[in-house]
C-alpha positions in Angstrom: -19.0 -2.0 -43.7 -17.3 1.5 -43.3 -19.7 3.1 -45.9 -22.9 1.1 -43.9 -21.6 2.8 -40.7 -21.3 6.4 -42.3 -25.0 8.7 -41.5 -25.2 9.8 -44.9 -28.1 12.7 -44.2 -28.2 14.5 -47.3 -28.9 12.4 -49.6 -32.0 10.1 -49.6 -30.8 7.8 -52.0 -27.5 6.9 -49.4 -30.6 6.7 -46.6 -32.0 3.6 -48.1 -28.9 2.3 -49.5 -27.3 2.0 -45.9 -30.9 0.4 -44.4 -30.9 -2.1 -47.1 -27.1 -2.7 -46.3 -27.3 -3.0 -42.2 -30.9 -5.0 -42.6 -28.8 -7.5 -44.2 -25.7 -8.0 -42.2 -26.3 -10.6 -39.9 -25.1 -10.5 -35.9 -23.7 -13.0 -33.6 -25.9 -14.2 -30.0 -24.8 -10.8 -28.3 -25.8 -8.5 -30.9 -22.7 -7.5 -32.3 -22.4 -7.5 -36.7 -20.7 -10.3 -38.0 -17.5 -9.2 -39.9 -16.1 -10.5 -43.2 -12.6 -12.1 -43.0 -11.1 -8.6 -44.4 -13.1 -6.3 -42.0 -12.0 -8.5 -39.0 -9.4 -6.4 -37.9 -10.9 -3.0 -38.5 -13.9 -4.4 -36.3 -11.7 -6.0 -33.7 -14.5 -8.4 -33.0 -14.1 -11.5 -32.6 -17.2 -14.2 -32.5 -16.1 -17.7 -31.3 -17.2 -17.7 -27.9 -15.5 -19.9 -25.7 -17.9 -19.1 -22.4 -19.0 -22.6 -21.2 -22.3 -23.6 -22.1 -24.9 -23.3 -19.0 -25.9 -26.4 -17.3 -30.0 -27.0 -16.7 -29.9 -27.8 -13.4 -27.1 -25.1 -12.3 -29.4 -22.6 -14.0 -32.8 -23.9 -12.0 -30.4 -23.8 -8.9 -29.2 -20.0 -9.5 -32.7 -18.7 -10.1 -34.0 -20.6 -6.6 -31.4 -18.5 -5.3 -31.7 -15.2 -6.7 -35.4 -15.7 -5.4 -34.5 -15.6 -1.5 -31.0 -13.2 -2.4 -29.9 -10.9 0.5 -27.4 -8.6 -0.5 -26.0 -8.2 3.3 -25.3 -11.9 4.1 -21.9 -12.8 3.7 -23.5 -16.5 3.0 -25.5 -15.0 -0.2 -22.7 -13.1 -1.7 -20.0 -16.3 -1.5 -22.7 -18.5 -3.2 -23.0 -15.5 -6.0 -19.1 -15.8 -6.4 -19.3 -19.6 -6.6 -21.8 -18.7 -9.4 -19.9 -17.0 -10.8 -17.0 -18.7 -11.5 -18.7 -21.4 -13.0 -20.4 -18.6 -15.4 -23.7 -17.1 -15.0 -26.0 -18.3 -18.3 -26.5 -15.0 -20.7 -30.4 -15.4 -20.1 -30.0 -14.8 -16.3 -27.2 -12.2 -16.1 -29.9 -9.2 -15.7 -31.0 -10.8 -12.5 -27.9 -11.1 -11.4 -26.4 -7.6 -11.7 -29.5 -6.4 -10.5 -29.1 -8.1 -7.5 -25.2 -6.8 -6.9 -26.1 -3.4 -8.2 -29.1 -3.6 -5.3 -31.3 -1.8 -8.0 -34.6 -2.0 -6.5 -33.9 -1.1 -3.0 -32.1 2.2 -4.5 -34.3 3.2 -6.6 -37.4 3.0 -3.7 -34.7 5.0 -1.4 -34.7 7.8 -3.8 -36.7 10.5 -4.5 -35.6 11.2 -8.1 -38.4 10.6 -10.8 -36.3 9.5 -14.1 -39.7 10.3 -15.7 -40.0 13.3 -14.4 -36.5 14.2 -15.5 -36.7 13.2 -19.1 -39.7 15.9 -19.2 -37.2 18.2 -18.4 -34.6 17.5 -20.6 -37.3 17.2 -24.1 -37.9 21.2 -23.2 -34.7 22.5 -24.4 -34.3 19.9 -27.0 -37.4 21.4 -28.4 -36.5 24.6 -28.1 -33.5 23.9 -30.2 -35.5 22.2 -32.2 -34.0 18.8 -32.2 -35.3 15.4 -31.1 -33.6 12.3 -29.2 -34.5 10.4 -32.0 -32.3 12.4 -34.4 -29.6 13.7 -32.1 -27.2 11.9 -34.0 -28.4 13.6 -37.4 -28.7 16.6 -36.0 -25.1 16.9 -34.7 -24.2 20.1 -37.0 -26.9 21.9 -36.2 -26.1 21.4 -32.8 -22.3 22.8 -33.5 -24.0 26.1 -35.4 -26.0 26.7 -32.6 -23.4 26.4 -29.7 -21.4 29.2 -32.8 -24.2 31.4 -32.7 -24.9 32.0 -28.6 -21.0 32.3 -28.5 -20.8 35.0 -30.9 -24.1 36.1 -28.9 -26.2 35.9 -32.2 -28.8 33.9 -30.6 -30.4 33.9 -26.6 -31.1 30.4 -26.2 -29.7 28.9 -23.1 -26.2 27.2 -23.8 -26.2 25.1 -20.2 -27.4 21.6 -22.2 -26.5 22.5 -25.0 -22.6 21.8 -24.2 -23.7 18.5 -22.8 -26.3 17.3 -25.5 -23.3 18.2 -28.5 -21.0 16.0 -26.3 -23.3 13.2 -25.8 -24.1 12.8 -29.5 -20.6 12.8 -30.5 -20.0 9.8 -28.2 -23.3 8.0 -29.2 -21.5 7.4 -32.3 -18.0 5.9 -31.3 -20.4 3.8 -28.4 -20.4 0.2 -30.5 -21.1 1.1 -33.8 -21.0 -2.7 -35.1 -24.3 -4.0 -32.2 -27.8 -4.0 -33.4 -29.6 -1.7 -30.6 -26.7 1.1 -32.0 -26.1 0.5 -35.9 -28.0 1.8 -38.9 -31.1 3.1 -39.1 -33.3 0.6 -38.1 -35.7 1.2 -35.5 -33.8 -0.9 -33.0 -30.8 1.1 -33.8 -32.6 4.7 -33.4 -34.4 3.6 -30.1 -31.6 2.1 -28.6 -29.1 5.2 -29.4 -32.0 7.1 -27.8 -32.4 4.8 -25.0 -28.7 6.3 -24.2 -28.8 9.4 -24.8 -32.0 9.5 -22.2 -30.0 7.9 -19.5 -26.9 9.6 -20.3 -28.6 13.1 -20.0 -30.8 11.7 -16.7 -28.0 11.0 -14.9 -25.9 14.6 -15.8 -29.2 16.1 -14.1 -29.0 13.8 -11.4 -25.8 14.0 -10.2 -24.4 17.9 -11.6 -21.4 17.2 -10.1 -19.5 14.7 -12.1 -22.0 15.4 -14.9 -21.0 13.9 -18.0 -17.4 12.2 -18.6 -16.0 10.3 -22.0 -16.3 6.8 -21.1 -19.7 6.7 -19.4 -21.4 5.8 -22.7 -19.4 2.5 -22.8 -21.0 1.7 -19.3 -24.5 2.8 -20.0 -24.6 0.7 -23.4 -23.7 -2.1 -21.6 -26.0 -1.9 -18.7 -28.4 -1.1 -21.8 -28.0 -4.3 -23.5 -28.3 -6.2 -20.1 -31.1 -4.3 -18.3 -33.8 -2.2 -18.8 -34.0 1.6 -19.8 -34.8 3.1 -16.1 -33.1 -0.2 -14.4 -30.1 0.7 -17.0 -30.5 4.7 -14.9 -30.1 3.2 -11.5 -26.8 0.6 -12.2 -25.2 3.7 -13.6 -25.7 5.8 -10.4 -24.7 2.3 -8.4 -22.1 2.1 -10.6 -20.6 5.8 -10.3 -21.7 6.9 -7.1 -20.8 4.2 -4.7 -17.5 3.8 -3.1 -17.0 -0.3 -3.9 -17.5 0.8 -7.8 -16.3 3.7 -9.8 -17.2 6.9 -7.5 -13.0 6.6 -7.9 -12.6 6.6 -11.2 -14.9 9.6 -12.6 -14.7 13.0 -12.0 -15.4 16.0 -14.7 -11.6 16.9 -14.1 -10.4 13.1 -15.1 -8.2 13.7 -12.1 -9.2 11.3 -10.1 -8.9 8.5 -13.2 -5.0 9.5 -13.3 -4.8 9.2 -10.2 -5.7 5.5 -10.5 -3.8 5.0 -13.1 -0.8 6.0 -10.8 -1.9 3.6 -8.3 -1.6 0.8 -11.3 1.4 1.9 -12.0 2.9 1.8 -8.8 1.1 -2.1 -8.4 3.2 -3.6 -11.6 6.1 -1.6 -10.2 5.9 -3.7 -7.8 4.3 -7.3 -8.7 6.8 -7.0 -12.0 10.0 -4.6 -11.3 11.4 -6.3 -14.9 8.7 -5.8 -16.9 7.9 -2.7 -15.6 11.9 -1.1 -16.0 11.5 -2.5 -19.7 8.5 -0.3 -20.2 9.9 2.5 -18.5 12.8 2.4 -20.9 10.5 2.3 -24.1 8.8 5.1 -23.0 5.3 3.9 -22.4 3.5 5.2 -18.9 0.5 3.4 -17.6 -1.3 6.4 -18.5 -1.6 5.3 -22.2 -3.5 2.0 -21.5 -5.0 2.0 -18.4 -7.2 5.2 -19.0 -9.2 3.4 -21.9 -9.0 0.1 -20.2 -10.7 1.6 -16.6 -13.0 4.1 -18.2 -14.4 1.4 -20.2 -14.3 -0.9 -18.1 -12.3 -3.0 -20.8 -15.3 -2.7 -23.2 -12.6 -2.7 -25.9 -11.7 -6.3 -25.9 -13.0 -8.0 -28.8 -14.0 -11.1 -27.1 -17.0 -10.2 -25.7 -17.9 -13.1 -23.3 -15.0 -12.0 -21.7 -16.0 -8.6 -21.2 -19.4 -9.4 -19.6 -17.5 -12.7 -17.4 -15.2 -9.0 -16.3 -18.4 -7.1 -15.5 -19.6 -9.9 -13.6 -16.4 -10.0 -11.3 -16.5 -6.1 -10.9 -20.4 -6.5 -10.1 -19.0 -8.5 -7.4 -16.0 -6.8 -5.9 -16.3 -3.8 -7.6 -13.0 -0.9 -7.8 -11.0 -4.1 -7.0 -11.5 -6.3 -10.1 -10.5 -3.5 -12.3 -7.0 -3.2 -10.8 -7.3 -7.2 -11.1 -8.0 -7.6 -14.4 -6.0 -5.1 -15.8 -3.0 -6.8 -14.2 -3.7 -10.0 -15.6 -3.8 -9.0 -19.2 -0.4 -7.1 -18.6 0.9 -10.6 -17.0 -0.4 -12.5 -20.0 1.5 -10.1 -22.4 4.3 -9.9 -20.9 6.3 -12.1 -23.1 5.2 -10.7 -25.5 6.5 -7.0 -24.6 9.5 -8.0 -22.9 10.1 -9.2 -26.9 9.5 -5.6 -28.3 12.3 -3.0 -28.7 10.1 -0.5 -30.0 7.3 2.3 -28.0 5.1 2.0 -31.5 4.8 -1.2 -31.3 4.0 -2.2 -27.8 1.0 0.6 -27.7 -1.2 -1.3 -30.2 -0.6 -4.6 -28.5 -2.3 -3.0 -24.9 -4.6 -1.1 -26.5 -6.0 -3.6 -28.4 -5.6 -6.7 -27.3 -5.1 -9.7 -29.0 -7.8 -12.5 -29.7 -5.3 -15.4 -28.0 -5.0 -13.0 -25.1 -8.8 -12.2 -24.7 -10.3 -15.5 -25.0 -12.8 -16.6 -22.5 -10.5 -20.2 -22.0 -7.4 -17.8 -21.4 -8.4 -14.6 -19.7 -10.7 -15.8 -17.2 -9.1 -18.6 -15.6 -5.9 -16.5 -15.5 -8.4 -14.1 -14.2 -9.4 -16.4 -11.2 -5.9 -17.1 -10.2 -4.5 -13.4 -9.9 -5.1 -12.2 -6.4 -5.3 -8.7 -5.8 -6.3 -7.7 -2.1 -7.7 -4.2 -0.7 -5.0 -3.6 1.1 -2.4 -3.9 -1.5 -4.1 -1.1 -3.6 -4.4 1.1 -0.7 -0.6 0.8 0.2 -0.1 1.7 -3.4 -2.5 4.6 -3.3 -0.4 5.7 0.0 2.7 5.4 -2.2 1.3 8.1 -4.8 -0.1 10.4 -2.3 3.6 10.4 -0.8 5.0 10.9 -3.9 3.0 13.7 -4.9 3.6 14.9 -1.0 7.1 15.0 -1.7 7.4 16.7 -5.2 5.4 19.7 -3.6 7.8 19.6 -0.3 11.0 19.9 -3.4 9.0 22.8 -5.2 7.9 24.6 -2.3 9.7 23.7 1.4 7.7 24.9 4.2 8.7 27.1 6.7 8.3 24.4 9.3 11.1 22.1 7.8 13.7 25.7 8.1 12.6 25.7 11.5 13.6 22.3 12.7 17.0 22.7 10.8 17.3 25.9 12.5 16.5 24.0 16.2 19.6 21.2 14.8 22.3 24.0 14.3 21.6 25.6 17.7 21.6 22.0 19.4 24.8 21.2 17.8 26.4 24.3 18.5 25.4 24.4 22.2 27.1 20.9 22.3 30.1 21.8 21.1 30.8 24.7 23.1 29.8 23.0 26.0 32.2 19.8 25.4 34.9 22.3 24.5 34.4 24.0 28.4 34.6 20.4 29.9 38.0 19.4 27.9 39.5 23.1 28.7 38.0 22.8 32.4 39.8 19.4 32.7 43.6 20.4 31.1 43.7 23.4 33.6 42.6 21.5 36.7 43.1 17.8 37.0 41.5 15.9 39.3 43.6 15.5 42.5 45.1 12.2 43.5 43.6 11.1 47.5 46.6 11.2 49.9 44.8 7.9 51.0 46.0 6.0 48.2 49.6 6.9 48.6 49.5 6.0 52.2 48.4 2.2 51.4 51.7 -0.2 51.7 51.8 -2.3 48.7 51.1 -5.6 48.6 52.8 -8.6 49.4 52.0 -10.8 46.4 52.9 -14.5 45.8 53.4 -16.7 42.9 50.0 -18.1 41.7 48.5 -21.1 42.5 47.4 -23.6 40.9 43.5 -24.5 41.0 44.6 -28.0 43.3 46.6 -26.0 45.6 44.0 -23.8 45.9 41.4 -27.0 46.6 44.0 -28.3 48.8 44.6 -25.4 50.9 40.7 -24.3 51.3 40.1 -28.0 52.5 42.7 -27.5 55.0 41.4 -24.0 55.9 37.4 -25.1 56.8 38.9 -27.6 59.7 40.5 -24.2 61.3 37.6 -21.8 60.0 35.7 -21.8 63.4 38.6 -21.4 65.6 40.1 -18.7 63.4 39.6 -14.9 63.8 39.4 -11.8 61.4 42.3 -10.7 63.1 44.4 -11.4 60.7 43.1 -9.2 58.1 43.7 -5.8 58.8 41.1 -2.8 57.8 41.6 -2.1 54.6 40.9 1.6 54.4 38.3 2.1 50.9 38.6 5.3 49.0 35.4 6.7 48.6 34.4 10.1 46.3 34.6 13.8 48.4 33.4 16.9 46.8 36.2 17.1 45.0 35.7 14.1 42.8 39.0 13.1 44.8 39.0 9.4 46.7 38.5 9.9 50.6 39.5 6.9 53.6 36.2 5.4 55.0 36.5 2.9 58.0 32.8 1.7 57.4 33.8 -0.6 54.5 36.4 -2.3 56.6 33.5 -4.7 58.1 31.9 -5.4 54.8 35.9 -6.7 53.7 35.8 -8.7 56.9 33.1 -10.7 56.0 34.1 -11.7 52.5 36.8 -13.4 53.7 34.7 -15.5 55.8 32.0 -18.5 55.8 29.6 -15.8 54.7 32.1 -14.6 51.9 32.3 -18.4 50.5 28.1 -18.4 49.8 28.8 -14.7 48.1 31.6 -16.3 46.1 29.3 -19.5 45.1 26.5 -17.0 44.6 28.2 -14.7 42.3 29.8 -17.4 40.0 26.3 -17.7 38.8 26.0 -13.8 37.6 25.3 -12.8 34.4 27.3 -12.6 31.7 27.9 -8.7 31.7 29.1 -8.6 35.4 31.6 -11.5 34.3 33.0 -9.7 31.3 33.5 -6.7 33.9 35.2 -9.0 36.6 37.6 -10.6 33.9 38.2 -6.6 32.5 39.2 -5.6 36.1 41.6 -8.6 36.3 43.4 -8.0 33.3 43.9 -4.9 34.5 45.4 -5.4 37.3 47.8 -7.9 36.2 48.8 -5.0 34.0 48.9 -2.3 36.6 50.7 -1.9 39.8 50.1 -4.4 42.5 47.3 -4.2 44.5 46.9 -2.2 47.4 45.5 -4.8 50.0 47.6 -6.3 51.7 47.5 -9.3 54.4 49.7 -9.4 57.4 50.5 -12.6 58.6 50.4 -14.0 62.2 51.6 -16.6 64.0 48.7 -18.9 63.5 48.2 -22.0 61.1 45.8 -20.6 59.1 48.4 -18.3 57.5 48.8 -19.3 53.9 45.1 -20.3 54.0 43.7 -17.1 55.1 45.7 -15.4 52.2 44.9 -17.6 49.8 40.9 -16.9 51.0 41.6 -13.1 50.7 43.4 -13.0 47.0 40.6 -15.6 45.8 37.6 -12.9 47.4 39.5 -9.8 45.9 39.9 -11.5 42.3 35.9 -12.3 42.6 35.1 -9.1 44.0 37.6 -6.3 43.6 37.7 -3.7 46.3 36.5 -0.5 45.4 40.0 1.5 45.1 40.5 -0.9 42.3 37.6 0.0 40.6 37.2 2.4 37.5 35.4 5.3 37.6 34.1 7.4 34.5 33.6 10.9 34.0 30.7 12.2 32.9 31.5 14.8 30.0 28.0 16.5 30.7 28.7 16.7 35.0 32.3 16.6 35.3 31.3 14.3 38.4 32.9 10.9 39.0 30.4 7.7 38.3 31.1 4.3 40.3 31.1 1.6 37.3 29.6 -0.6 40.3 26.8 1.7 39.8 25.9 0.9 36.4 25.8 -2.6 36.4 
């Protein structure tokens, strides 16, 4: 098989010896050579198909509907995918991928003429005197020419030359063992011309991307599937649009590694453990998933898998790569998390094995990965921040020094300012209010319990009519001066007046039902005071009945609501100035 696949050219004698060789070889319902037992693995082609068989009436039913298809209806395209899953027959696939691709309605919205083109490109193959029928022949002369106008021995134009050399060379790694690509046969010579046509037609159509290693895969493909100018259009669909590959090809390849980052960062994080285990053999995504994308996993050697794949990526396009690529690495991963060694994991994901590839393995697993838009483009974030952050480390801006700058004045204005306030406070202490020194202390009584305190307030509402404020005297309430010092203020002595009162029992009743915060406060100022010196209220007693219930009423009111004097205040390290905590509840 290797000696049937080798262009001997300069002899006639290894000419007819290789026809009578490949017009023997038989090939398998897709076109590809069938191997011997020996050659199997050199090949790496396997030909029992396990694609289900298509059903009569499900094919009937498929072409009724390609016959009304509307590529914009959401209704259209979820019947295609229900098509598709049961498997579209081999005979109707061409419709089918026209219909994705939208074929037609590009090729009327253009104003390219692929005929037209392919005028222009016969002009400098004539000039160089070489044909597209013997482009693969005529591969050294191509090399001594591209020699000759770059040691300026000859003036014929080098700007297709470049790009015809190129083309060849790849014509002959593009399935050397299928019948429209191997031997001499007619079918073989038109078909690798066939390709090289639409290879070159689309470098003149789109100068841009040109021509990348990888695209010959695609266009053989669409080849075998469609026709020769139909074959043209799904390669621009294909590599132009922003659902398909427009991602994936570029002349720099930067935009394929870029991709393969993106996968990278996906098994990352879908399998941390199998991807650690890889990281520590030394094998990168970049190895695999460059040939897998730019393929478009042409290298499987199950090939009603590949074209079940194309299907899918016909349907959702730049997503279905990134999904099938993670479902062969979740179908081997067994399998590598086995191997110890970088040399032999390689071989294993670049070529696949036949148990993995299988129609009845791959594409149900296939069916049950889910890969969602979003999920790639948080991973495409990921890699843009990454490579963000590796040019921040090689080259920090200018703006970063200036916000580190704007921290260290920030923080040093702070400081000195907290170190005025502390020296401020040390040399002049706030003074004490002459008011506060003047209050009598307290009389205060043992505690009562809460049925003496029942008892005594039942007693007290028979008198509370009759009774008088009298017997509370003004409590004089230190308020803040100037000074931050406490000052007397008689105004307060009517607002203590009524607490004690009927009004003062609906407050107390009222603020039982407070929050939570102002109770925590209320229980924080009672500690303190059992702690501190007595309080500085006092009742004076008269000669009335209501003595010991009137006191009672007072203590209760000032343990629900403290006076004022017994209040903390705060200082604020930023004003110096004395803040009520009543304020900030």
């Amino acid at each position: 098989m290797r000696i049937m696949l080798r262009r001997a050219s300069s002899s006639s004698s290894g000419k007819s010896n290789t026809s009578r060789r490949s017009s023997s070889v038989g090939f398998d319902e897709f076109g590809f050579a069938l191997s011997k037992k020996r050659e199997k693995k050199l090949q790496h082609r396997y030909h029992d198909y396990s694609y289900p068989q298509p059903n009569p009436v499900k094919v009937k039913e498929l072409c009724e509907f390609l016959s009304y298809w509307n590529g914009s209806s959401f209704i259209c395209r979820s019947q295609i995918e229900r098509f598709i899953r049961i498997g579209i027959p081999p005979a109707i696939r061409g419709r089918v991928w026209k219909c994705l691709l939208n074929i037609d309605s590009l090729r009327t919205a253009s104003s390219f003429d692929y005929e037209a083109c392919q005028a222009g490109i016969r002009r400098p193959l004539v000039d160089l005197g070489v044909s597209e029928y013997s482009i693969i022949s005529t591969i050294d002369s191509l090399v001594d020419t591209e020699n000759e106008i770059s040691s300026g021995q000859s003036d014929l134009p080098s700007a297709d030359l470049t790009l015809f050399k190129q083309i060849a060379l790849d014509l002959r790694r593009s399935f050397p063992t299928h019948r429209t690509l191997m031997g001499d046969r007619p079918e073989a010579i038109e078909g690798q011309a066939k390709l090289f046509r639409v290879l070159t037609a689309f470098a003149r159509y789109n100068p841009q991307i040109g021509y990348v290693q990888g695209m010959s895969y695609i266009a053989a493909v669409l080849l075998m599937i469609l026709s020769e100018e139909e074959a043209f259009w799904g390669l621009v669909a294909l590599l132009e649009k922003p659902k398909y590959l427009s991602e994936l090809f570029d002349s720099s390849l930067k935009k394929i590694q870029h991709q393969a980052l993106v996968f990278h960062q996906l098994l990352k994080h879908r399998k941390p453990l199998l991807f650690q285990h890889l990281e520590t053999l030394g094998v990168s995504s970049l190895h695999f998933i460059m040939q897998w994308f730019l393929t478009l996993f042409t290298s499987l050697p199950c090939w009603d898998s590949v074209l079940a794949i194309w299907d899918l990526i016909m349907l959702h396009g730049l997503q279905a790569v990134f999904r099938t690529g993670l479902t062969i690495i979740l179908l081997l991963e067994s399998r590598i998390m086995n191997m110890t060694e970088e040399a032999t994991v390689l071989p294993v994901l670049l070529r696949v094995p036949v148990d993995v590839s299988q129609h009845r393995v791959l594409i149900p697993a296939l069916w049950n990965t889910d890969v969602q838009e979003w999920e790639i483009n948080c991973m495409n974030s990921l890699v843009l921040e990454e490579a963000g952050g590796r040019q921040d480390e090689e080259a920090p801006s200018s703006s970063a020094k200036n916000v580190f700058t704007r921290l260290l004045k920030v923080a040093q204005h702070y400081l000195l300012e907290s170190g005025k306030y502390s020296a401020a406070a040390k040399s002049s202490p706030a003074k004490k209010s002459p008011a506060l020194g003047r209050l009598p202390k307290a009389r205060i009584s043992t505690s009562f319990t809460q049925a003496q305190v029942r008892t005594r307030r039942s007693s007290s509402r028979r008198h509370s009519q009759n009774s008088t404020l009298g017997g509370v005297k003004k409590e004089r309430l230190p308020s803040q001066d100037s000074d931050g010092g406490a000052t007397e203020d008689s105004s307060n002595s009517s607002i203590w007046r009524v607490r004690s009162g009927p009004v003062g029992k609906v407050a107390r009743r009222r603020s039982r039902g407070q929050s939570g915060r102002g109770t925590s406060l209320l229980l924080k100022n009672r500690s303190s005071r059992s702690q501190q010196t007595p309080a500085q209220t006092f009742v004076q007693p008269e000669n009335s009945k209501n003595d010991d219930c009137q006191e009672t009423q007072s203590r209760h009111a000032s343990a629900l609501c403290p006076s004022l004097n017994e209040r903390n205040f705060i200082t604020c390290p930023m004003t110096a100035s004395q803040v009520q905590e009543s304020q900030l509840i």
